[in-house]
C-alpha positions in Angstrom: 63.6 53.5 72.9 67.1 53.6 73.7 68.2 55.3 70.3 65.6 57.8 71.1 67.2 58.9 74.4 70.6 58.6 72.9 69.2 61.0 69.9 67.7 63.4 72.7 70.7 63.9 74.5 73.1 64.3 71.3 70.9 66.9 70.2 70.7 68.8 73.4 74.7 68.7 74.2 74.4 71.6 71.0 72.7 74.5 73.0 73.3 77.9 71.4 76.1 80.2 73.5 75.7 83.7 72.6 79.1 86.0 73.2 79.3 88.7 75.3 82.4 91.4 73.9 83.8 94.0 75.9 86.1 96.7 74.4 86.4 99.1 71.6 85.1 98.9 68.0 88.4 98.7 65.6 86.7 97.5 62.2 83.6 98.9 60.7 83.2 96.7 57.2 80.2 97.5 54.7 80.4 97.1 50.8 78.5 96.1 47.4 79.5 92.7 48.0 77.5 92.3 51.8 74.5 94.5 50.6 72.7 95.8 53.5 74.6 94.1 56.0 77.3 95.7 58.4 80.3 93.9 60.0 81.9 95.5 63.1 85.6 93.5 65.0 85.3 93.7 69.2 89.1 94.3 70.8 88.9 92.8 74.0 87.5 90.6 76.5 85.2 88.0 75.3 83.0 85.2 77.0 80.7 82.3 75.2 82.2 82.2 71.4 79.4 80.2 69.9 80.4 77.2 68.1 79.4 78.9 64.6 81.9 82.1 64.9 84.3 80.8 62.3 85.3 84.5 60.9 88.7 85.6 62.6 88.2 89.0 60.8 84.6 89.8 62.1 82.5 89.2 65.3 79.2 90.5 64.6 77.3 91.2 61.7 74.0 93.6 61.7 71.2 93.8 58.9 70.9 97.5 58.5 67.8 97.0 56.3 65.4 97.3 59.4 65.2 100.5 61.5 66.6 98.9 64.3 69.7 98.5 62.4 69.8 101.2 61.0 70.0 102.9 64.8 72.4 100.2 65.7 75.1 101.1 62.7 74.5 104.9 64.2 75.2 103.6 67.5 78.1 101.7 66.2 79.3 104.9 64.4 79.4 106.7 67.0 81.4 104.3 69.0 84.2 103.7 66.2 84.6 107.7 66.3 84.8 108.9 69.9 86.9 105.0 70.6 83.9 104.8 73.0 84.1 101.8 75.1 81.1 99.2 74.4 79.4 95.7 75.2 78.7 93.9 72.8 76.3 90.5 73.0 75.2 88.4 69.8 72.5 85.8 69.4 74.4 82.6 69.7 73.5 82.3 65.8 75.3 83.0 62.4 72.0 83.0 60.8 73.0 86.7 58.2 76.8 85.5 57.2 78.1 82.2 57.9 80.8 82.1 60.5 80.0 85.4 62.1 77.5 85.8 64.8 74.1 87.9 64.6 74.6 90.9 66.9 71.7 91.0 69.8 72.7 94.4 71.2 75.4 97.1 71.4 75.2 99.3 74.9 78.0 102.2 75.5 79.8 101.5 78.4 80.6 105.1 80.4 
């Protein structure tokens, strides 16, 4: 019983921490060698790395295979080009490329 509870609470000490990035866009990265994935690089203020983020060159990556990424490279096209500010939050997880976190939303800040 005791190495259950001492299990339990190792494994709940690893709860996900998605990041929050506020600033401008200043790398766009997509090429034969990611496939349909697109990389974008935050300058700014930051809150709750997540323990996977490993990728010094890259925050966020976004699979632009679904329509909703498809609108979400538009989005961050947009951004890139007018040096619109933007928030930035992932999904705690580096599930699409290892050591850089799966982006949960991208909102233009005015």
């Amino acid at each position: 019983m005791r190495v259950r509870l001492l299990l339990l609470s190792f494994l709940l000490s690893f709860d996900l921490h998605a990041s929050t990035f506020q600033g401008t866009i200043t790398k766009v990265t997509q090429g034969p060698l990611y496939g349909p994935l697109v990389f974008i690089k935050i300058q700014g203020t930051s809150s709750d790395i997540p323990m996977c983020w490993t990728n010094g060159t890259f925050n966020y990556v976004v699979d632009t295979c679904t329509v909703a990424g498809r609108n979400t490279l538009a989005l961050i096209l947009f951004a890139k080009a007018n040096a619109q500010s933007v928030t930035v939050s992932g999904y705690g997880t580096c599930s699409q490329y290892q050591g850089v976190e799966d982006l949960r939303y991208l909102a233009l800040d005015t």
